[in-house]
N, C-alpha and C positions, 0 to 999 in steps of 0.2 A: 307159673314160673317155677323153676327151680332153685332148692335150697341143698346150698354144699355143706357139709359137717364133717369135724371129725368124732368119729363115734366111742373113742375109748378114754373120751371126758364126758364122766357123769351128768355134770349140769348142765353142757352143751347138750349132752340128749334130751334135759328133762326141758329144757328150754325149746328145741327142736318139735317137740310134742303138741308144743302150742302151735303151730304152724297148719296151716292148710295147702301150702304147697309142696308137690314133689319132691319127697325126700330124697336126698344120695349121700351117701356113708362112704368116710373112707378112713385107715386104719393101718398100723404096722402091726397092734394084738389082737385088734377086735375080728376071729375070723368071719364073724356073720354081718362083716360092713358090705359093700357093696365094691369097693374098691381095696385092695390089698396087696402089700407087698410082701411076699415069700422068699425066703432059700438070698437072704441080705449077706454080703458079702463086703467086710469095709478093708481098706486097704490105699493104694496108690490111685487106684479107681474102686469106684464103689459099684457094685450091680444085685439085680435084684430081678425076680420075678413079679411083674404085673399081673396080678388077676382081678379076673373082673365077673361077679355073680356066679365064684365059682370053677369059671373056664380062662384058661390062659390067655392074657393079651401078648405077651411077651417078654423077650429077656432085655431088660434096659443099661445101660452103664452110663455113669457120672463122671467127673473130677471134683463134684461136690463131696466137704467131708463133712460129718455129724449127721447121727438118727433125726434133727432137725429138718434137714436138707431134705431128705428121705422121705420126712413126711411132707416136706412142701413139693417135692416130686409127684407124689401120687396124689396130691390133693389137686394138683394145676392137671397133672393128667384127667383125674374122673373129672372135674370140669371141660376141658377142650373135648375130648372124649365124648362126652354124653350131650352136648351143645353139637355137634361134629365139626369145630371148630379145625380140629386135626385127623388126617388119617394116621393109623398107628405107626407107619413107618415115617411120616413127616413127624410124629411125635419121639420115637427113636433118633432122630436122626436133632433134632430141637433139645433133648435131653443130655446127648449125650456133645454137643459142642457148647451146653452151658455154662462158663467159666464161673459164674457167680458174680458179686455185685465187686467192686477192684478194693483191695484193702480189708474183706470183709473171709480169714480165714484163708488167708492167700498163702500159699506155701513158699518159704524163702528161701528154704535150702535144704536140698536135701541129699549132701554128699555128708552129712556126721553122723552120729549117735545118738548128737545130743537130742 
């Protein structure tokens, strides 16, 4: 079986270690995870480069906001992904009409300053 981590929490590695199953790494710092997101862009939508062991999966965009979201992005990707739950463009396409969970960071207006 395989086992999902994120790799730029120390004890989760050192915890991981102990495992004898397939490891998959995945990371917004760690560049030697197995899954990572590059060239992060936050904003009205958020997007980001998908890599994966190094070679491009793709350019993704959100309506999720926070480096949180971000990370639960690439961590559900390198799962669906490596299980082939998703092809990349069903997984594009699944990412980027994700609203989030309702109440949870939900944007209420955004014609002020404030």
């Amino acid at each position: 079986y395989t086992t999902l981590f994120r790799s730029d929490n120390e004890h989760v590695t050192e915890i991981a270690a102990e495992t004898s199953a397939k490891l998959v790494t995945y990371s917004l710092d760690n560049a030697s995870a197995d899954y990572v997101a590059r060239d992060i862009s936050y904003g009205e939508v958020t997007s980001y480069t998908l890599m994966c062991r190094g070679n491009v999966v793709g350019t993704f965009t959100t309506p999720l906001l926070g480096v949180h979201n971000i990370q639960n992005c690439v961590g559900a990707s390198a799962l669906l992904l490596e299980r082939g739950h998703l092809t990349v463009p069903e997984l594009h396409d699944a990412i980027a009409s994700f609203t989030g969970i309702k109440r949870r960071l939900e944007k209420k207006n955004t014609s002020t300053s404030v």
